[in-house]
Legacy VTK file of the C-alpha trace (Angstrom):
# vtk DataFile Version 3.0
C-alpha trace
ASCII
DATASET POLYDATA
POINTS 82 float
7.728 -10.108 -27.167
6.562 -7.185 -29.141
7.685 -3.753 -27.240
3.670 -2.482 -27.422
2.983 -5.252 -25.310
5.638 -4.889 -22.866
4.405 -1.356 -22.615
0.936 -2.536 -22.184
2.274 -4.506 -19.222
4.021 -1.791 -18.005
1.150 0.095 -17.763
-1.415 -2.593 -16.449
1.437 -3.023 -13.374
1.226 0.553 -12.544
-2.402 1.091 -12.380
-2.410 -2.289 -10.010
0.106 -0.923 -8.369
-1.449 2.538 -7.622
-4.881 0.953 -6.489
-3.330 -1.252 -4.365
-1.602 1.456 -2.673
-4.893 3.255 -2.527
-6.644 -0.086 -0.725
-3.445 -0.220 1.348
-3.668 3.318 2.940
-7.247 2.694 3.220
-7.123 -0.859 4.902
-4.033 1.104 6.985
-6.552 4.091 8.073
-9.067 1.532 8.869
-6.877 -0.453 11.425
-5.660 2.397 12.928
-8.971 3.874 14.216
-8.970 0.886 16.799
-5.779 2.557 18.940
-6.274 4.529 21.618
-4.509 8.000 20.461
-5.069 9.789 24.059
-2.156 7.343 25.443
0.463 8.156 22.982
-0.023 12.188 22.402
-1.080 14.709 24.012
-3.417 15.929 22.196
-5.213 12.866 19.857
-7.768 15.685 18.536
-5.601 18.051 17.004
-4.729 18.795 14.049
-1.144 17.077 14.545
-2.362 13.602 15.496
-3.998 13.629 12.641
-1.032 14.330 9.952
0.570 11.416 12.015
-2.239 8.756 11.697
-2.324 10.021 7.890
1.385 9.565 7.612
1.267 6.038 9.594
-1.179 5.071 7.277
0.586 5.979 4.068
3.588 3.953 5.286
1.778 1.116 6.546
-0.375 0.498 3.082
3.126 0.836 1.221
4.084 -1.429 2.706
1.523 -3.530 2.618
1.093 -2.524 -1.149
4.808 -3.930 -1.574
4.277 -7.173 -0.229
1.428 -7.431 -2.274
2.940 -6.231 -5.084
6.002 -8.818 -4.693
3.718 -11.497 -4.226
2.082 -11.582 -7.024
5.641 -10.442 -9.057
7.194 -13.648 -7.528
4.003 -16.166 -7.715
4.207 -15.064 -11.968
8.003 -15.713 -11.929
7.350 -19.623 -10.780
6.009 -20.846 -13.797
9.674 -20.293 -15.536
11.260 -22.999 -12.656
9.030 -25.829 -13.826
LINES 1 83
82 0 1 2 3 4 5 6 7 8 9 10 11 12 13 14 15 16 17 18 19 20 21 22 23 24 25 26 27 28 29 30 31 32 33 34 35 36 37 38 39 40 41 42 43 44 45 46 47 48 49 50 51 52 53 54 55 56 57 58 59 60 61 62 63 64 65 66 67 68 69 70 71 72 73 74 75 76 77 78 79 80 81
């Protein structure tokens, strides 16, 4: 395999990766409108709750980004068994 297309590869994987990260944290910020804040903090309104639904989200659409990400990794690796 040529090395230009092994970087073109490279560089098509990123950019899926990256928007799937981007559709992760957004499918992530989308779920977690439907919990009810006011029985976990104190304040749900502040400025604080919101860093923390921001920062649940990031984590939660990595790693929904990495499953994703793995899956389709792994379902490309199956043609090599047969």
């Amino acid at each position: 395999m040529p090395l230009e297309q092994v970087a073109a590869e490279v560089g098509w994987m990123a950019g899926l990766n990256m928007v799937l990260l981007l559709v992760g944290v957004l499918i992530a910020w989308y779920s977690l409108q439907a919990v009810r804040w006011d029985v976990f903090l104190k304040k749900p309104k502040g400025r604080p709750a919101a860093v923390l639904r921001l920062l649940i989200s990031i984590a939660l659409g990595y790693f929904l980004m990495k499953f994703v990400s793995d899956y389709i990794s792994l379902s490309s690796m199956l043609k090599h068994i047969f």
